[in-house]
C-alpha positions in Angstrom: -11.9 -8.8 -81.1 -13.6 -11.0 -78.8 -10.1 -12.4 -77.4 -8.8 -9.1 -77.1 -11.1 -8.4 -74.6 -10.6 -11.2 -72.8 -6.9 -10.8 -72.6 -7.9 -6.8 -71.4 -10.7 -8.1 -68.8 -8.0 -11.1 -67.5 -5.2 -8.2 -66.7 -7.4 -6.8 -64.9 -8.5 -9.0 -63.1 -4.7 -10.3 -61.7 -4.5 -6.6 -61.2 -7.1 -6.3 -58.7 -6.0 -9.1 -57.1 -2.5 -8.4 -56.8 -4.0 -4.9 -54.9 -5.9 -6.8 -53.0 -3.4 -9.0 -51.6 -1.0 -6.0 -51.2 -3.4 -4.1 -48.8 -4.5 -7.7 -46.8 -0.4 -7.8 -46.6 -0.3 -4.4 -45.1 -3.5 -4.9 -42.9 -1.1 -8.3 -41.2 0.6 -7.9 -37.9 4.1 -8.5 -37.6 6.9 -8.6 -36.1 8.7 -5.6 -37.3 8.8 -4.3 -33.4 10.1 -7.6 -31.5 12.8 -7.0 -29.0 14.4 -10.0 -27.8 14.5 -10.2 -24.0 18.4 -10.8 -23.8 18.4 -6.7 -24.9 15.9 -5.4 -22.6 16.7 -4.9 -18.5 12.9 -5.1 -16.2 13.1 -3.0 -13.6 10.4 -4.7 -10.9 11.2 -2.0 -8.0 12.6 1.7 -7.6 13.3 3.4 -4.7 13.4 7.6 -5.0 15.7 9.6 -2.5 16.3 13.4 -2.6 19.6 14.9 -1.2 21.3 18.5 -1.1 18.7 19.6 -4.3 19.8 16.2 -6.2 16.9 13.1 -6.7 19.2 10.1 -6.1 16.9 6.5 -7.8 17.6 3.2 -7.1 16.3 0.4 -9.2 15.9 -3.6 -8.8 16.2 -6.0 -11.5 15.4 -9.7 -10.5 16.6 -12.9 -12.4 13.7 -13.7 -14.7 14.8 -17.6 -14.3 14.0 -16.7 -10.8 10.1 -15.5 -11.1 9.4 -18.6 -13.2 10.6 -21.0 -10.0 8.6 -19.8 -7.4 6.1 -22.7 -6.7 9.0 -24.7 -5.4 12.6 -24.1 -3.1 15.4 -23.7 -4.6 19.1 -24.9 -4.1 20.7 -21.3 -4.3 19.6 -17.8 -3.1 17.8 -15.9 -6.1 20.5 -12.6 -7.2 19.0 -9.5 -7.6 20.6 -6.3 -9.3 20.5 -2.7 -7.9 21.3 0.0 -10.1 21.7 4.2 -9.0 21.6 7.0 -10.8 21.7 10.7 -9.7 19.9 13.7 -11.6 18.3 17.1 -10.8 14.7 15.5 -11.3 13.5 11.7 -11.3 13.9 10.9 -15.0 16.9 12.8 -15.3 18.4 10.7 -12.6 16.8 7.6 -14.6 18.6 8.5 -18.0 21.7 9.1 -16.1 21.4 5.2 -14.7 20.9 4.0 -18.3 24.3 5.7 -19.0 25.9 2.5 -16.9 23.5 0.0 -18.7 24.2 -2.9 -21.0 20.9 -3.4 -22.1 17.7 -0.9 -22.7 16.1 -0.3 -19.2 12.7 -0.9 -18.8 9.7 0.0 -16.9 6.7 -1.5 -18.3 7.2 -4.3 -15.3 7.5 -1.8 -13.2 5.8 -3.0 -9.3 6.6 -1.3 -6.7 7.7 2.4 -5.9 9.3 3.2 -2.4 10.0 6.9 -1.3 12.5 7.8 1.1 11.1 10.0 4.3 13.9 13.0 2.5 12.1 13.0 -0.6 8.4 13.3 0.8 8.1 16.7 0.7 8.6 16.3 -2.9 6.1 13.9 -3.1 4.0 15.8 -5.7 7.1 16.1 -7.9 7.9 12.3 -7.6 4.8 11.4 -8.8 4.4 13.6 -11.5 7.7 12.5 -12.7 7.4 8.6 -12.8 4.1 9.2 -14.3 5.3 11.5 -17.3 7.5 7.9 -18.2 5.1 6.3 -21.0 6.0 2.7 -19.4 5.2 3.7 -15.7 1.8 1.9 -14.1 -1.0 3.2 -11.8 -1.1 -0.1 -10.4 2.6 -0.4 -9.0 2.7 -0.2 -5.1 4.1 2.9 -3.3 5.6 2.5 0.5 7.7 5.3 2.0 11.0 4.6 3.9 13.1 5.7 6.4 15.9 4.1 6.1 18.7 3.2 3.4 16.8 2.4 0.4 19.2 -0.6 -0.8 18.7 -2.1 2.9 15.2 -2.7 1.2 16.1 -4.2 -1.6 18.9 -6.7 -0.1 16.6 -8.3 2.4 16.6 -12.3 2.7 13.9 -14.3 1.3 12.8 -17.5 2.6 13.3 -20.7 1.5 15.7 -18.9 -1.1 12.3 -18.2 -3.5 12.0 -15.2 -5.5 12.7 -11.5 -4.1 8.7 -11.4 -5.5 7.7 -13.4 -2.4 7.7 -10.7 -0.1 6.0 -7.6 1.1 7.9 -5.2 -1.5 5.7 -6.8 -4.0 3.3 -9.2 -2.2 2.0 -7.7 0.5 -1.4 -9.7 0.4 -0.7 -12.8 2.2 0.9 -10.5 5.4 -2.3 -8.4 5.6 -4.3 -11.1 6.0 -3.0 -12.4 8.9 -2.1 -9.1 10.3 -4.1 -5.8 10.2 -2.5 -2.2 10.4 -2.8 -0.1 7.7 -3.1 -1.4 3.4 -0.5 -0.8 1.2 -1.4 2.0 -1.6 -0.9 1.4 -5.2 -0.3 4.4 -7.0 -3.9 5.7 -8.4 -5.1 5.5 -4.8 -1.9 7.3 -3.8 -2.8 9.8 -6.5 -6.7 9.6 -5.6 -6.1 10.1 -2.0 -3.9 13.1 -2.0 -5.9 15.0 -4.4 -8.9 14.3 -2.5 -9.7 17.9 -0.4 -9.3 17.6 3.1 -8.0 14.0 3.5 -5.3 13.3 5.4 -3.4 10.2 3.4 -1.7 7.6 5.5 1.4 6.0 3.5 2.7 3.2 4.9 6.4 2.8 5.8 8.4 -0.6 4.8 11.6 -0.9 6.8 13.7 -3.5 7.8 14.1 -5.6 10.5 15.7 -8.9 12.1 14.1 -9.6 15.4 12.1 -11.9 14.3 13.8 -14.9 12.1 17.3 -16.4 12.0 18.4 -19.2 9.6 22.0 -21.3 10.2 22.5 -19.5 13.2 22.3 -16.0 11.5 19.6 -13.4 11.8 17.9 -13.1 8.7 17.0 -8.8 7.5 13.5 -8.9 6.7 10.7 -6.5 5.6 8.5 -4.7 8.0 5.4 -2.3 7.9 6.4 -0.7 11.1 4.3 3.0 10.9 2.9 5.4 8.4 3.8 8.5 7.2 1.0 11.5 7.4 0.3 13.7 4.2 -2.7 16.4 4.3 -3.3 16.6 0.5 0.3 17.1 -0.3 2.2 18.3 2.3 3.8 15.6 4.4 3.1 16.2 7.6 5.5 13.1 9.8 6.4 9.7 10.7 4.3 8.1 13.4 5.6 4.6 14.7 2.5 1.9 14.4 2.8 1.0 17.8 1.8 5.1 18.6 -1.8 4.6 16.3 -2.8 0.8 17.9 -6.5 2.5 17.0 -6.2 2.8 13.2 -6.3 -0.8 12.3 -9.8 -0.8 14.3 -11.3 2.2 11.4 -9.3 0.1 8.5 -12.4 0.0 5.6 -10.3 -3.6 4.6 -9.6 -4.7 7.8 -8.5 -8.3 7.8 -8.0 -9.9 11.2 -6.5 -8.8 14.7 -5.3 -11.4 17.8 -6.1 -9.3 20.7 -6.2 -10.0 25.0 -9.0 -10.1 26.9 -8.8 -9.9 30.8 -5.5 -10.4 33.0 -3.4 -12.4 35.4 -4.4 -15.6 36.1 -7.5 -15.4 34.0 -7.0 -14.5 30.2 -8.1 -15.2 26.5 -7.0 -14.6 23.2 -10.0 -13.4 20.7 -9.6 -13.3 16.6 -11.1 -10.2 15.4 -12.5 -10.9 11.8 -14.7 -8.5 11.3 -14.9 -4.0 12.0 -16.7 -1.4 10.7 -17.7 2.3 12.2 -19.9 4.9 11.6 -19.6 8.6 12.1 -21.9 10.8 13.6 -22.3 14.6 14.7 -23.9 16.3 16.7 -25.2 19.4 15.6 -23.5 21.2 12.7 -24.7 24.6 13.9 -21.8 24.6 16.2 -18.6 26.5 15.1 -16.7 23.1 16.2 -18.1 20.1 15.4 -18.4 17.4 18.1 -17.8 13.5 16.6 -19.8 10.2 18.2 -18.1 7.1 17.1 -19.4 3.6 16.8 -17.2 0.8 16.0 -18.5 -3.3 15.6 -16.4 -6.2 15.8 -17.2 -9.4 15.2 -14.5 -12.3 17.0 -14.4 -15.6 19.0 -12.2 -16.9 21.1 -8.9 -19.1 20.4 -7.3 -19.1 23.3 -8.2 -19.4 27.6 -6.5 -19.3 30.4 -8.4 -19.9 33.9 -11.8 -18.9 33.6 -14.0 -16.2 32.2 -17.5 -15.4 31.3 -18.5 -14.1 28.2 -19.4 -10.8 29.5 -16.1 -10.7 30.9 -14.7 -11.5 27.7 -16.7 -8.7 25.6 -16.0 -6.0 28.3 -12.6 -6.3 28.4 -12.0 -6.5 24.8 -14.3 -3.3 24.2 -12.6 -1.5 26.6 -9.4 -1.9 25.1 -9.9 -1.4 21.6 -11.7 1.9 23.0 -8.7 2.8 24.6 -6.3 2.0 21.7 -8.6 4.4 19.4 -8.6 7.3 22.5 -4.9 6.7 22.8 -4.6 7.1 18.7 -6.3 10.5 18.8 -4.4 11.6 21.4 -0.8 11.5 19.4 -2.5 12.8 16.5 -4.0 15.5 18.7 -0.1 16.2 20.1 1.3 16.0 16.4 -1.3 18.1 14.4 -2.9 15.0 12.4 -6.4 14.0 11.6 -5.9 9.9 11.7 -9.2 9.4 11.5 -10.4 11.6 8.6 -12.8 13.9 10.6 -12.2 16.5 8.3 -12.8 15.0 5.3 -16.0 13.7 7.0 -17.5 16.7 7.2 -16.5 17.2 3.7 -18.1 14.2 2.3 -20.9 13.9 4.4 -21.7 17.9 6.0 -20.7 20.1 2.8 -22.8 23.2 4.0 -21.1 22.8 7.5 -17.9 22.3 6.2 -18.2 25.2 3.8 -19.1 27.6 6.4 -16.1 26.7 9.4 -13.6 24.8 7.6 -13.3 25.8 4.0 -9.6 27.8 3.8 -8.4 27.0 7.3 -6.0 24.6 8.4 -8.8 22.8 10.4 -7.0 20.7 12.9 -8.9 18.2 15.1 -9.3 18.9 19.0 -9.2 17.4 22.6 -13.3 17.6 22.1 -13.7 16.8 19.0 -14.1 13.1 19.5 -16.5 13.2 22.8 -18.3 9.8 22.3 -16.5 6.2 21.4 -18.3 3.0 21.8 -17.4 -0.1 20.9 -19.7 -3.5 20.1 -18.1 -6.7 20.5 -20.1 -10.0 19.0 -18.7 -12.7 20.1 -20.2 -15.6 17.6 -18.5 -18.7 19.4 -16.3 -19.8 21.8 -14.5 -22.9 19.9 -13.7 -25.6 21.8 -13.6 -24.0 25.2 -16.1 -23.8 27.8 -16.6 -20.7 29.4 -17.4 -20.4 33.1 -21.1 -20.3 34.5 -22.8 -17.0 33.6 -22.6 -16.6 30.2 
């Protein structure tokens, strides 16, 4: 009797361990889902066009042999692959691409977006389309375009390194040496353009081969060369960025300027490193409210030619970085745009007043509006060069 239970009370014991070890088998990861990357195409970039009621996409695929050698030069130019597809909305022109694929396209590496000027107006659209795509990112960059999108994604790199070394994906190393406007990734795109009265500047990569040439050849390269206006969602222009000189001055993540000071025989060249401004009103009671504007730079000087004295120096450059901001207002002034976010302001910062005169109108800033700019200059050093007496 005795060892009849014990042969009972043994089964059942291998039987509750052969459950257990079933369900700690089913509670393993594996790797039931792998995909091997020889079947799967990464698109990196996609450019979005809209033509005679048709969304025309173009994507970029880049050599991933390519990404992995970037630290060094290579001995060959790095390929890259352009595919496009037509369709009566974004992902319908994206399924229609994969029609002419080998492999499964792929968007979960998907970096940068880049609108053409054509499709703008169907900004709202666009976006709601590539973000409908499970794989699609908040973070990727968006730039608008005017011209041919594939002139954008055929440009020469240097040194032959990775089509990733460049301002289509990199745009971090350019702004730091040169201030305009930041490129947006695509949540601030979407932040920005929901945000009520906020006028959304979207900055425009282009083309361009004035500046480099390489075995006797000019080489195409990338350019930020202006911005393209949206109030909320309606786009509202192109404006070149030598037409809003003032803007990089009110950038919140403004990174460094070279600027003149003085003239003719006696000149010198100042870094800007540092600006901020404030806003200020003067009465809200006013059915127009009237804007005072203080900006502070911070900057020293890298460059002299003849002599100068400080003051010299820090009147000359306030004076023309007030000029560059009155000579920004004025084109938005001639085009209907609020470049300096007055609107949104009074939004943010005068809700009653903004309530009472703005609230339903298509509150555009005017000649006014803007009485009062003046600009700070603190000049911390002078670097190696003496200025003259009187400083």
């Amino acid at each position: 009797m005795n060892r009849q239970r014990k042969g009972v009370k043994a089964s059942w014991w291998r039987l509750s361990l052969a459950a257990a070890f079933g369900v700690a088998c089913l509670l393993l990861t594996g790797c039931w889902d792998e995909v091997n990357l020889q079947d799967v195409s990464y698109i990196s970039a996609m450019g979005v066009d809209y033509e005679d009621g048709h969304y025309t996409i173009y994507t970029q695929m880049i050599n991933f042999a390519a990404v992995a050698k970037t630290e060094s030069p290579q001995s060959q130019a790095q390929k890259t692959w352009i595919g496009k597809g037509q369709g009566d909305s974004v992902l319908l022109a994206f399924f229609n691409l994969s029609r002419g694929g080998y492999t499964t396209l792929n968007l979960e590496h998907l970096k940068t977006i880049v609108v053409h000027e054509r499709a703008l107006g169907k900004i709202s659209d666009v976006l709601d389309g590539l973000n409908r795509h499970r794989a699609s990112r908040y973070t990727s960059l968006l730039y608008g375009t005017n011209e041919p999108i594939e002139h954008i994604f055929t440009t020469e790199n240097f040194f032959d390194q990775s089509p990733l070394n460049s301002i289509l994906y990199m745009p971090g190393p350019h702004d730091v040496q040169y201030t305009f406007t930041k490129p947006l990734k695509m949540q601030n795109a979407v932040q920005l353009l929901r945000e009520p009265s906020m006028t959304t500047l979207l900055p425009a990569l282009n083309t361009t081969e004035a500046f480099w040439r390489h075995d006797n050849k000019k080489m195409n390269t990338q350019l930020i060369d202006g911005v393209f206006v949206f109030k909320n969602f309606n786009y509202q222009g192109f404006v070149l960025e030598k037409e809003l000189p003032g803007v990089r001055w009110l950038d919140e993540s403004f990174d460094k300027v070279f600027t003149k000071a003085g003239g003719g025989e006696n000149e010198a060249s100042i870094s800007i490193t540092h600006s901020s401004y404030r806003l200020h009103i003067d009465s809200s009671s006013s059915e127009h409210a009237v804007f005072r504007l203080r900006v502070q730079l911070t900057g020293h000087v890298v460059e002299l030619d003849g002599e100068m004295t400080e003051r010299e120096i820090v009147d000359s450059i306030e004076k023309r970085v007030r000029n560059e901001i009155e000579s920004t207002y004025r084109v938005g002034l001639q085009r209907g745009m609020d470049v300096f976010h007055l609107e949104h302001y009074l939004y943010r910062h005068h809700h009653g007043y903004w309530k009472r005169h703005v609230k339903g109108q298509e509150w555009k800033p005017r000649q006014d509006d803007l009485k009062d700019i003046q600009v700070k200059l603190n000049l911390t050093d002078t670097g190696k060069f003496d200025l003259s007496s009187g400083t």
